[in-house]
Structure formats: structure tokens, C-alpha cells
VOGU-3710 file (C-alpha; in Angstrom, 3 decimals, decimal comma):
1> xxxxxxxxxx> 42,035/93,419/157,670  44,616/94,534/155,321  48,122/92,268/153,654  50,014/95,135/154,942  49,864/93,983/158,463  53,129/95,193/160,551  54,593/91,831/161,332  54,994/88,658/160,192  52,094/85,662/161,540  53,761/82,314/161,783
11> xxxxxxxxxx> 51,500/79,482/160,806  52,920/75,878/161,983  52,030/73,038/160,388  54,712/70,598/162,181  51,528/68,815/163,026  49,777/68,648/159,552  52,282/68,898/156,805  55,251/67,953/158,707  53,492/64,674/159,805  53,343/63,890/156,634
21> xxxxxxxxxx> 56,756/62,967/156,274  57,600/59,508/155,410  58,037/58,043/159,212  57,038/60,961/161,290  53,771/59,612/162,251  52,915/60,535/165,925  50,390/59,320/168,650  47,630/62,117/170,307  49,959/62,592/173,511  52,897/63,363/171,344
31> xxxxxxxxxx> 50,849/65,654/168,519  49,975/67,282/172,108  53,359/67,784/174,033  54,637/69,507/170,613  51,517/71,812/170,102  52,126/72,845/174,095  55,883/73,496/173,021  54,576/75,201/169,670  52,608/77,685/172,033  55,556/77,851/173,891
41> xxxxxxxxxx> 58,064/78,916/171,450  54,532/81,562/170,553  53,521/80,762/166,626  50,226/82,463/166,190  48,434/79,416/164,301  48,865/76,104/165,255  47,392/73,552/161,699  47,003/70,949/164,194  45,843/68,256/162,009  43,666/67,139/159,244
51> xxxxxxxxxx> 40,076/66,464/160,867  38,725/64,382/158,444  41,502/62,302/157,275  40,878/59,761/160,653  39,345/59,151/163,454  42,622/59,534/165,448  43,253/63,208/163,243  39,978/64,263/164,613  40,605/63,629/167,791  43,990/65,175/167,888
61> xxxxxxxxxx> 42,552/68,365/166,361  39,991/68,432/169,092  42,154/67,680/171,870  44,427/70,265/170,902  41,747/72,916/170,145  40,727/71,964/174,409  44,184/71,668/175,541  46,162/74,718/173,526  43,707/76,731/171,877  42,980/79,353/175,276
71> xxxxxxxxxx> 41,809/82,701/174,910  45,689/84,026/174,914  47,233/80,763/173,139  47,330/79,920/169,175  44,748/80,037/166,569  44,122/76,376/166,332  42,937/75,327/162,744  42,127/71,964/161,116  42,693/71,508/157,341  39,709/70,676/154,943
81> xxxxxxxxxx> 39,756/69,499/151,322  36,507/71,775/149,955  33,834/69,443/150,673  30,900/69,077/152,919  32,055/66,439/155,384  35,524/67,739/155,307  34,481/71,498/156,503  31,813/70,051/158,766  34,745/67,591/160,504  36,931/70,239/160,245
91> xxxxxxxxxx> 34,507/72,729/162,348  33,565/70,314/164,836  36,805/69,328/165,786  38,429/72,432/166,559  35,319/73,913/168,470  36,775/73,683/171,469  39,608/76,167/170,785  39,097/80,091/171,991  39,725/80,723/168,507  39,597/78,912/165,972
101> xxxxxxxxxx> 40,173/78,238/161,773  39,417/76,311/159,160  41,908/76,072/156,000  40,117/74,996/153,079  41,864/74,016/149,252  41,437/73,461/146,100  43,775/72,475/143,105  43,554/75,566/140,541  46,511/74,040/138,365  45,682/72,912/134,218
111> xxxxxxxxxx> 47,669/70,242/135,207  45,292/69,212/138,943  42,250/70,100/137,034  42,416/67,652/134,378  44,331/64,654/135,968  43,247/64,383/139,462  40,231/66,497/139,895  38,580/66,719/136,014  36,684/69,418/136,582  36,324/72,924/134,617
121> xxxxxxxxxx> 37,921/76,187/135,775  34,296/77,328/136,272  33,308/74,406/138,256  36,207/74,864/140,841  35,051/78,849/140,690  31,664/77,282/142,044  33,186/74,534/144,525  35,199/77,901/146,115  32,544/80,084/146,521  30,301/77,038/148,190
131> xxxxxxxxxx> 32,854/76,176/150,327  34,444/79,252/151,449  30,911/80,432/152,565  29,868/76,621/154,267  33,215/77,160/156,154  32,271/80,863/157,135  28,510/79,353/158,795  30,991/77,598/161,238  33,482/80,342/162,391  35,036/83,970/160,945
141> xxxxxxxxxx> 38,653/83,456/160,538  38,427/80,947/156,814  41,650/80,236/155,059  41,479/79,336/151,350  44,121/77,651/149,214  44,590/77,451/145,921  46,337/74,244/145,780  49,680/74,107/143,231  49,472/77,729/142,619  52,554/78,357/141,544
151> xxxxxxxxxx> 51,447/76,386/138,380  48,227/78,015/137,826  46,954/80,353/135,275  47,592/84,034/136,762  43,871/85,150/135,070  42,430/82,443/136,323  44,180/81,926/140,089  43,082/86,143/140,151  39,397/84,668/139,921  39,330/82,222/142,262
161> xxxxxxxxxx> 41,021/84,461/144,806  38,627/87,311/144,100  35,666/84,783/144,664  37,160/83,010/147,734  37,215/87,068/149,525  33,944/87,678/148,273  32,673/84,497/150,382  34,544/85,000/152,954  37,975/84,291/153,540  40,033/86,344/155,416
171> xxxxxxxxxx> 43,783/84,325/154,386  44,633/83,730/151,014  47,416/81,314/151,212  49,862/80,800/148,067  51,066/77,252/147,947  54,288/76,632/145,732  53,399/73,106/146,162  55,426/71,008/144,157  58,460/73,444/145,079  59,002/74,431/141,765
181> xxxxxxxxxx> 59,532/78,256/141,400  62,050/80,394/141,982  62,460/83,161/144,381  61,840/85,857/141,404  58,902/83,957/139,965  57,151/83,388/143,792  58,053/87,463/144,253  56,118/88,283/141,038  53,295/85,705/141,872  52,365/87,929/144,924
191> xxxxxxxxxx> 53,073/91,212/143,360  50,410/89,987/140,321  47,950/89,241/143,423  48,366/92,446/144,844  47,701/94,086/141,813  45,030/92,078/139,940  42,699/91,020/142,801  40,243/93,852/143,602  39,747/92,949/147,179  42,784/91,680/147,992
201> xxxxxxxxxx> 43,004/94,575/150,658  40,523/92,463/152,739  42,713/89,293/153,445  46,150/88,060/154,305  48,412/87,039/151,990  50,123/83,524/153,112  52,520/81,586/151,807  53,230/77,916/151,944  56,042/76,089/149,995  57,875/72,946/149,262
211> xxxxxxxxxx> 61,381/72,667/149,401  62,025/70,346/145,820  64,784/72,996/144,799  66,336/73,887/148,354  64,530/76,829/147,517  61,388/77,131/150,283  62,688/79,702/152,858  63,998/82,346/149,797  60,779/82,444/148,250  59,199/83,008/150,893
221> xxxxxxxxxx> 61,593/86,290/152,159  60,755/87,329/148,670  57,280/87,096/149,124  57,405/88,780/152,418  59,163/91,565/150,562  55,868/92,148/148,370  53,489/92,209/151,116  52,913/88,413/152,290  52,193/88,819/156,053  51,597/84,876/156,562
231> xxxxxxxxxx> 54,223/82,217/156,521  53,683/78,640/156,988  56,365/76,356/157,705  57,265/73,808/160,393  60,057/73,002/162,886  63,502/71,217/161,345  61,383/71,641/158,007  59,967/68,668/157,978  57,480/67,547/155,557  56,777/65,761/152,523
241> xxxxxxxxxx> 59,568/65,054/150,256  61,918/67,450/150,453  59,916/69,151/153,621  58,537/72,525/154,203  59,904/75,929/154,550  61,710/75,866/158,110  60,393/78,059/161,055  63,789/78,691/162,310  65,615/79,594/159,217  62,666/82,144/158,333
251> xxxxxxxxxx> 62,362/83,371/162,224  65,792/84,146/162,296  66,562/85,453/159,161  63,805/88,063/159,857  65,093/88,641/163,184  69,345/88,875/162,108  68,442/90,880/158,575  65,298/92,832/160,271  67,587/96,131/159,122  67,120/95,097/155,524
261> xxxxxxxxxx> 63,291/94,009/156,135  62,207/96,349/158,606  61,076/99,033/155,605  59,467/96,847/153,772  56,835/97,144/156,768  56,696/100,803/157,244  59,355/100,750/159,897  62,854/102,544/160,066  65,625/100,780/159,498  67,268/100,933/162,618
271> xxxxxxxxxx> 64,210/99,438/164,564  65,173/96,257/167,038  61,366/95,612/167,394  60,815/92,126/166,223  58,828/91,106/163,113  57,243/87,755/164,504  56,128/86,621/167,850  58,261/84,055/168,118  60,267/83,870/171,597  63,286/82,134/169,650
281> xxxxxxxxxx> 65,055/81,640/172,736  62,849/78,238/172,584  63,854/77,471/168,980  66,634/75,133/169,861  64,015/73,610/172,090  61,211/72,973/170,301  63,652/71,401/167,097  64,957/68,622/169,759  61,478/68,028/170,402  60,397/67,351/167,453
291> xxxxxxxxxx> 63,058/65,452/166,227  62,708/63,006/168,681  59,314/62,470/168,926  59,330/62,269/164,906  62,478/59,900/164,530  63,363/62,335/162,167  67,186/63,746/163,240  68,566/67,205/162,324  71,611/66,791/159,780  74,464/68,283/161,503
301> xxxxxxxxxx> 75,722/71,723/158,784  71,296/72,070/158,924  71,341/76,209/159,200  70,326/77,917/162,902  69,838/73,818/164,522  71,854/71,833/163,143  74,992/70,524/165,813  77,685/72,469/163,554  75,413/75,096/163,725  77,791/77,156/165,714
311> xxxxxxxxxx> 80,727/75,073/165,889  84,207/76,441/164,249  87,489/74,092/163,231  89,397/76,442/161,304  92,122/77,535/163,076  91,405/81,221/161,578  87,840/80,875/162,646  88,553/79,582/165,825  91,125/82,891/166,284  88,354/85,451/165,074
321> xxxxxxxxxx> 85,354/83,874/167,534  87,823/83,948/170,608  88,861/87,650/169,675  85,011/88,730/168,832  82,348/86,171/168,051  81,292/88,777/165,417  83,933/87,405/163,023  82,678/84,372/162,143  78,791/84,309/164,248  76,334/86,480/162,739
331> xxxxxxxxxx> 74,063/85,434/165,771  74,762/84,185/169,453  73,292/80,651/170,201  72,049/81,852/173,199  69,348/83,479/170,576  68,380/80,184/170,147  68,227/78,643/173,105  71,594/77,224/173,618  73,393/78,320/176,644  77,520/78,261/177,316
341> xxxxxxxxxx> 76,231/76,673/180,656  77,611/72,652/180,387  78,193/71,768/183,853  75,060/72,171/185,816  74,258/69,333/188,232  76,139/66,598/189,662  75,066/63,468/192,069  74,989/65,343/194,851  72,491/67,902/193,367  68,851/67,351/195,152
351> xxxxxxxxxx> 65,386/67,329/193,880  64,886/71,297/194,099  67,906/72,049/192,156  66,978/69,244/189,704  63,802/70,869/188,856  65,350/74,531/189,361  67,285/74,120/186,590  64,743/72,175/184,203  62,529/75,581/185,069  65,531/77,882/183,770
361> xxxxxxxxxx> 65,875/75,295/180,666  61,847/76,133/179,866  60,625/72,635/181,138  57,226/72,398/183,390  57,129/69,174/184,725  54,104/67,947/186,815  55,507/65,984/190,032  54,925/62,477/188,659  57,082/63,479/185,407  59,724/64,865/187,372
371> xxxxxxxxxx> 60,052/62,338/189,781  60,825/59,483/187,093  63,390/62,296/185,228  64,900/63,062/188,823  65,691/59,293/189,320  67,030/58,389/186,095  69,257/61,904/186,568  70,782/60,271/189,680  71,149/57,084/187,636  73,346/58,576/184,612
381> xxxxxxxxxx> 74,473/61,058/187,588  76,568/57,715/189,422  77,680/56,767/185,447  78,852/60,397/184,371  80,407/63,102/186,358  79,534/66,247/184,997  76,052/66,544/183,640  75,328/69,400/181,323  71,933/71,349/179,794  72,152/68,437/177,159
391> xxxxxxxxxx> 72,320/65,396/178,906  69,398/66,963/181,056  67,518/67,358/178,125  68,265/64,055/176,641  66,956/62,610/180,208  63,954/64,353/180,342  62,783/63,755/176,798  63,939/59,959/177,127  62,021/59,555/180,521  58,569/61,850/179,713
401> xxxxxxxxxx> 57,851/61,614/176,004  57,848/57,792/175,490  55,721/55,248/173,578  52,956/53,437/175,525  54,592/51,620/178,776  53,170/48,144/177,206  56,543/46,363/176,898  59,651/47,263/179,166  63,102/46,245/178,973  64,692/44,867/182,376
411> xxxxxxxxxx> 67,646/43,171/181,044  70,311/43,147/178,243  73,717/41,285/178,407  75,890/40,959/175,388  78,861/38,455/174,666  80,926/39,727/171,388  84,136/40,423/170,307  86,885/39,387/167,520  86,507/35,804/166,191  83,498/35,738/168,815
421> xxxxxxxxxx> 79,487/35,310/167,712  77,467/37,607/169,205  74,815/36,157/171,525  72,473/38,684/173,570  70,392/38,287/176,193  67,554/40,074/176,814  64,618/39,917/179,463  61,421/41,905/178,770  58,553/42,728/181,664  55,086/42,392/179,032
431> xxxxxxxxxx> 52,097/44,195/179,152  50,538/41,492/181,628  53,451/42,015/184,193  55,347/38,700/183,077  59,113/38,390/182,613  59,999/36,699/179,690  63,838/35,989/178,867  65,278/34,765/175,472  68,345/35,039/173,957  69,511/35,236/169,918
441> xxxxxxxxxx> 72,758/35,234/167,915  73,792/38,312/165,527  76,103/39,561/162,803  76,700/42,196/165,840  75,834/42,687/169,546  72,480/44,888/168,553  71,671/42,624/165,560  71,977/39,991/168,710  69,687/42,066/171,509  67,258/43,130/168,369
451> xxxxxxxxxx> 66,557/39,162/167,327  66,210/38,665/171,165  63,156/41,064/171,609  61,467/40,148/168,600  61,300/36,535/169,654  59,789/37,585/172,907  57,647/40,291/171,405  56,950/38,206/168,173  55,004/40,931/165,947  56,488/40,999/162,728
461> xxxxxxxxxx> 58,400/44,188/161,763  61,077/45,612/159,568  63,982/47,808/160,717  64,536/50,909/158,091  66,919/53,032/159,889  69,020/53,056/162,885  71,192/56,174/163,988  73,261/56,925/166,970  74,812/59,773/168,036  76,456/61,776/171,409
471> xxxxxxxxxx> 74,710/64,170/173,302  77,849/65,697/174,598  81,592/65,286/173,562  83,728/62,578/176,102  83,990/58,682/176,698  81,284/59,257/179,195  78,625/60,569/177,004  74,542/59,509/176,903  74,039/58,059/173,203  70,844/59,169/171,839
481> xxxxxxxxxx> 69,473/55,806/169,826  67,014/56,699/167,028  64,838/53,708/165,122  62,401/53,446/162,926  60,440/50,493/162,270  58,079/49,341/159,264  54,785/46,617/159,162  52,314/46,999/156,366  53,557/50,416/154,787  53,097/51,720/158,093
491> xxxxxxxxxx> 56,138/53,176/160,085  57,095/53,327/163,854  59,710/55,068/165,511  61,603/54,859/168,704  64,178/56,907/170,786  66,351/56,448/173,813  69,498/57,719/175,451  71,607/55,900/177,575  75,624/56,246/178,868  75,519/52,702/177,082
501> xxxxxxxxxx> 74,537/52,731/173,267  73,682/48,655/173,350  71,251/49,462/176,619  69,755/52,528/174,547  69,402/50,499/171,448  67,638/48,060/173,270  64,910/50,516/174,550  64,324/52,674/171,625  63,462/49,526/169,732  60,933/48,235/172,533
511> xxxxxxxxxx> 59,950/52,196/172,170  59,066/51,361/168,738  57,595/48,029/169,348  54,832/49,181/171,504  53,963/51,772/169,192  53,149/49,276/166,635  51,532/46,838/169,629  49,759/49,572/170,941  48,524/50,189/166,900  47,443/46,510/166,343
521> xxxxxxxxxx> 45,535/46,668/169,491  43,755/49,771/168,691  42,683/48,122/165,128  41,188/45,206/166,781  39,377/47,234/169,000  38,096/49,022/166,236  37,300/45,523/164,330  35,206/44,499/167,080  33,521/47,592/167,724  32,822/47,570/163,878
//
């Protein structure tokens, strides 16, 4: 195994690091309809979760590893801090998976050493080696990280790296993880690898970085330009603080500059062969999916997703796309996934167009799943007369990826207007099948409907964020509702789209609501089992 692969490996970790993000927890089923898109969109390592951290981690991880990890799908791998039970958890739970890895760290930072782990530079020399090998009893393909890198002693991060090959590990990942350096310092951390680490030849170089300075995807181009061959990032670039380096901005720039990058892997110039696996024709996709299951949205000017993305209002602009979309568009959005296709179904449309078209929009929907998306399409279908790609993808997430079907929603009326107080009424089917009606004043009509619920639901709960926003331009157009919800440090989102934003409020905060029911039920459980 050499760094001087011919292409680029994409390493997610949407379900590791990204879930890390303040209010992007998710539930198994949803950590598994992303990892089936993940394999969709074709990243060659899935870090599906961190085995150890819980029970619920574990299980993800291994339900992932049975469900994704097939003999032509993604590596699936399970972080592991570089301990015993960590490696051991780490191994069991993604034994399932064809193939499988486990990524194991350590802090080699003056800074890590002293303050969180206080132990020597020869003591963490020790803890690698031990580690690295434990991980290698359990499967071949070992990752090792030198956690905060970018802050570590060259001499010393040289050692470790040299000792972490020596016991096995075939990817040596880089982590800039505080997002600290600069595209010039990452470049020369790499080249001092390359040249100061005997065995280097035998492993990958990966990279992994934080995005403190805005500065995550150009460090890691520059590392690529020195012989990385790994990058690991996640979708929207989601993450802890400022997030991760973002799949689609490094997919794409590889893909749009490939000229430029194309010798730095042996190739000509001219060469149109791609540099990652990536079928980015489900990039678009896969960064809707994860921003609503997440509750995290995409800021509009955000670079290759983002809803300006490809949109032009200059009237020059507008001039030079209509003349040759090379003026102003370095890429077409059908790269992406988006299509020039807006009017696809109407009421009349039947079942086998209905699921047709999902097909040619990349969605595989058993016949229970499509059934509930086909009759809420006829529903919006009587409300809205021209349904496009959009609002069929706003149905299908809203119908098929939502929170546990413990509370429902079966009626919301609203009073309000000027010099008017807002009263809503709401009626909610609970978890037992009973219909339970009550009805609240607000500052405002959702203030009203969201007082309503939580006297019905009564679990105690904090609202942190509400967003709305169109799917499509027009009077007529689904509002995608967005929540998220806090008890006890812990956060909750919800999501719904409806033609009416008071109706699709309502739901996506009973979406959130039984994702913190369904959480206080599962620690009881676990009290009593205890």
C-alpha cells in the first residue's frame, strides 16, 4: 500500500463527527437511511459512529456494519479512543460489515499531553504501539490518529507515526483539529511526513480538519497536492463548532479543477477520469437529507448546495448564463443532482408515474413507504397545481423519514389577526389511540398552536430555533418547518412541509416531541432494566 494511490478515498464521518454538532443528534433508523444514501452517493468509508461512547452508538455501528457494509458497499469503521474496551467495542460492533475498520487516536500535542491526558511523549509512544497492534488482532485495515496534530512537535509526531506503521496501521490520518493552520503550514505538515517517516510508503496519508478559520477544504487540496490520498469530511460540513471539511466542496473542486490536480497523481492533464468515487449526481441529494434529518439547514450563498448556489440577479449575469452558462457557471447543477425539470406530476398523475419519477430522482421506496408518499402527493396535488422535483422531495422526506409515530397531529385551527389574540386549537391522536383537544392563547398563531400541544403533550421542553422556508418560488408553495427543541442539555429536532406553514409548524414540533417522548421512554426502560 503506498500514499501515492491514483485517486482520492473519501472518508465520511456525517455520522461520527458531524453528529457531533450541537443539535444534530439522530435516532438508529435515521443514522441508517443516511449511511444507505452515503453508499449511494459511493464514499469509500463510512465512520459510522463511535462504538463505545453508548449503548445506542454501538448499536448504530453494528446495524450499519449488517445493513451497508456488503461485500461491494463502504468500508464501515467505528472510532476508538486507544484503550482496551474502546478497540474491543469498536471491533465487535462493526463485525458484521464485509469489510471493516477501526480508527484509533491519540492526542500527540504539548498542549493535550499535559492538560488533558498528563502523560509523557514516551508513554503515548507505548499506548500507540499497544493499541495499534490490539486493534490489528481484530481486523487488517487500522487507522491511527494523532489527535491535534497540527500542534504537535514535528520530531516527535514523526515517532509516533513511524511506531503506529510498525504495529500496524495501514492510514495515518492528520487531524488539524482545532482548525488552526493554514493551507501552507497543513501543505508542509504532510510534505515533513513524507520525508521524515521511514515507512511512510506503507500507509495512507489522511487528512481530517476543522473549519475554526473557514479554512478546512484549502488545506486539505493542499495536502492532496503533497500526496494525501485520504480525505475525511462530511455532508453540508457539519460538525463541531465551526464543522468539518465539506464532501461537496472537496468532491467538486477535484472534479471542476481535476486539469490542475490531475498531475499531481501521475495523470495528464487533459484526463476527464475522475479522482474520487463519488457519483455527485447524488450530492444535492444526500445534503437535503441530511439537513433534514439533522435540523441543521444549508445557509443559502453555502458553495456547490447552498439555494443561491446557482442562482444569478445581476442583470449582466443573468445576460451571460442565457447566452452561455459558461459565463458566470463554472459547473452545471445537473452535476449535482439538480435537474431544469420543475413540472413533473400533477393530480391526475397515477401511482406508476408517481414512483417512476421518484426512481429517476434516485429514491427506492418499498411499497408501504410509497404508498403513504403517493397519498400525501395527491393531497398537496388538490392544494398546488404544478408539482416539481422539489416539492416531491420535500413529500417524500416529510412522509418516510419521521420521528417515532407516538404522537400525531389531527387538528389545528387558528383565530388571529390585527388587534385580535391569537387562540389555537389543536387536537392530538396519543400514543394510546386517544384524541385529546386543548386550546392556548399566543403572542402569534404558532406561539398559540405550540402552547396548545404542550398542554396536551405536557413534557417539559424548550424551543431554540425555529426556521421556515419555500421549497419552490409561488403563493402556492410547501413550507419546509425546521425546529429544534431542548430538555436537560439534550436537543431534539423536528421537520415538516406543508402548503400551510401553521399546519407544518404544528407537525414538525409534534416531530420533535416524540423524539424526546420516545427518549424518556427509552431511559425508563433502561432504569428498570438497571
Amino acid at each position: 500500500m503506498s500514499n501515492q494511490a491514483d485517486r482520492i478515498i473519501i472518508f465520511d464521518t456525517t455520522l461520527r463527527d458531524g453528529e457531533q454538532c450541537p443539535g444534530a443528534t439522530l435516532n438508529i433508523d435515521e443514522k441508517l437511511i443516511i449511511a444507505k444514501q452515503l453508499a449511494r452517493l459511493g464514499v469509500d468509508i463510512i465512520e459510522a459512529g463511535f462504538a463505545v461512547a453508548s449503548p445506542g452508538d454501538f448499536e448504530a455501528v453494528h446495524k450499519i456494519a449488517q445493513t451497508v457494509g456488503t461485500e461491494n458497499g463502504p468500508v464501515i469503521c467505528s472510532l476508538a479512543r486507544a484503550r482496551h474496551d474502546d478497540i474491543k467495542a469498536a471491533a465487535e460492533a462493526i463485525k458484521p460489515a464485509a469489510k471493516g475498520r477501526i480508527h484509533t487516536f491519540i492526542a500527540t500535542s504539548d498542549i493535550h499531553l499535559q492538560y488533558k491526558l498528563k502523560k509523557t511523549k514516551p508513554e503515548v509512544i507505548s499506548i500507540t504501539e499497544e493499541m495499534v497492534a490490539y486493534a490489528k488482532s481484530f481486523t487488517d485495515d487500522v487507522e491511527f490518529s494523532p489527535e491535534d496534530a497540527g500542534r504537535s512537535d514535528p520530531e516527535f509526531l514523526y515517532q509516533v507515526l513511524e511506531r503506529a506503521i510498525t504495529a500496524g496501521a495501514t492510514t495515518v490520518n492528520i487531524p488539524d483539529t482545532v482548525g488552526y493552520t493554514t493551507p501552507s503550514e497543513f501543505g508542509a505538515i504532510i510534505k515533513g511526513i513524507t520525508e521524515n517517516v521511514p515507512n511512510i510508503d506503507k500507509a495512507i496519508i489522511s487528512v481530517h480538519g476543522h473549519n475554526d478559520l473557514g479554512l478546512a477544504v484549502a488545506n486539505f487540496l493542499e495536502a492532496v497536492k503533497i500526496g494525501a490520498r485520504q480525505l475525511e469530511c462530511t455532508i453540508n460540513g457539519i460538525g463541531e463548532r465551526a464543522g468539518n471539511a465539506a464532501l461537496e466542496e472537496l468532491v467538486m473542486a477535484l472534479h471542476v479543477r481535476r486539469q490542475y490536480f490531475n498531475p499531481f497523481f501521475g495523470r495528464p492533464a487533459d484526463s476527464q477520469e475522475s479522482l474520487t468515487n463519488i457519483d455527485t449526481k447524488q450530492i444535492y441529494k444526500t445534503s437535503r437529507l441530511v439537513s433534514n434529518l439533522t435540523g441543521m439547514l444549508v445557509q443559502p450563498n453555502k458553495a456547490i448546495v447552498g439555494a443561491n448556489a446557482f442562482a444569478h440577479e445581476s442583470g449582466i449575469h443573468q445576460d451571460g448564463v442565457l447566452k452561455n452558462k459558461l459565463t458566470y457557471e463554472i459547473m452545471d447543477a445537473q452535476l449535482i443532482g439538480l435537474t431544469d425539470n420543475q413540472i413533473v406530476l400533477g393530480k391526475h398523475s397515477g401511482r406508476n408515474a408517481f414512483r417512476t419519477r421518484l426512481r429517476e430522482l434516485s429514491f427506492e421506496l418499498s411499497d408501504k413507504d410509497l404508498n403513504k408518499a403517493f397519498i400525501r402527493f395527491k393531497e398537496v396535488a388538490d392544494k398546488k397545481k404544478e408539482i416539481s422535483d422539489w416539492d416531491l422531495e420535500a413529500i417524500v422526506n416529510d412522509e418516510i423519514q419521521q420521528a417515532p409515530d407516538l404522537f400525531r397531529v389531527e387538528l389545528v385551527q387558528v383565530s388571529c389577526g390585527s388587534n385580535t389574540q391569537p387562540t389555537a386549537t389543536v387536537t392530538l391522536r396519543t400514543p394510546n389511540g386517544e384524541e385529546l383537544t386543548d386550546a392556548a392563547i399566543g403572542t402569534g398563531p404558532i406561539d398559540a398552536v405550540y402552547k396548545a400541544i404542550n398542554r396536551v403533550v405536557n413534557v417539559p421542553n424548550e424551543l431554540i430555533e425555529f426556521s421556515v422556508q419555500s421549497v419552490t418560488g409561488g403563493i402556492d408553495a410547501l413550507g419546509e418547518v425546521t425546529i429544534r427543541l431542548s430538555y436537560e442539555s439534550c436537543v431534539f429536532s423536528g421537520h415538516a412541509a406543508n402548503t400551510d406553514i401553521i399546519v407544518a409548524s404544528a407537525q414538525a414540533y409534534v416531530n420533535a416531541l416524540n423524539r424526546l417522548y420516545a427518549a424518556l421512554q427509552q431511559q425508563v426502560k433502561e432504569e428498570v432494566t438497571a
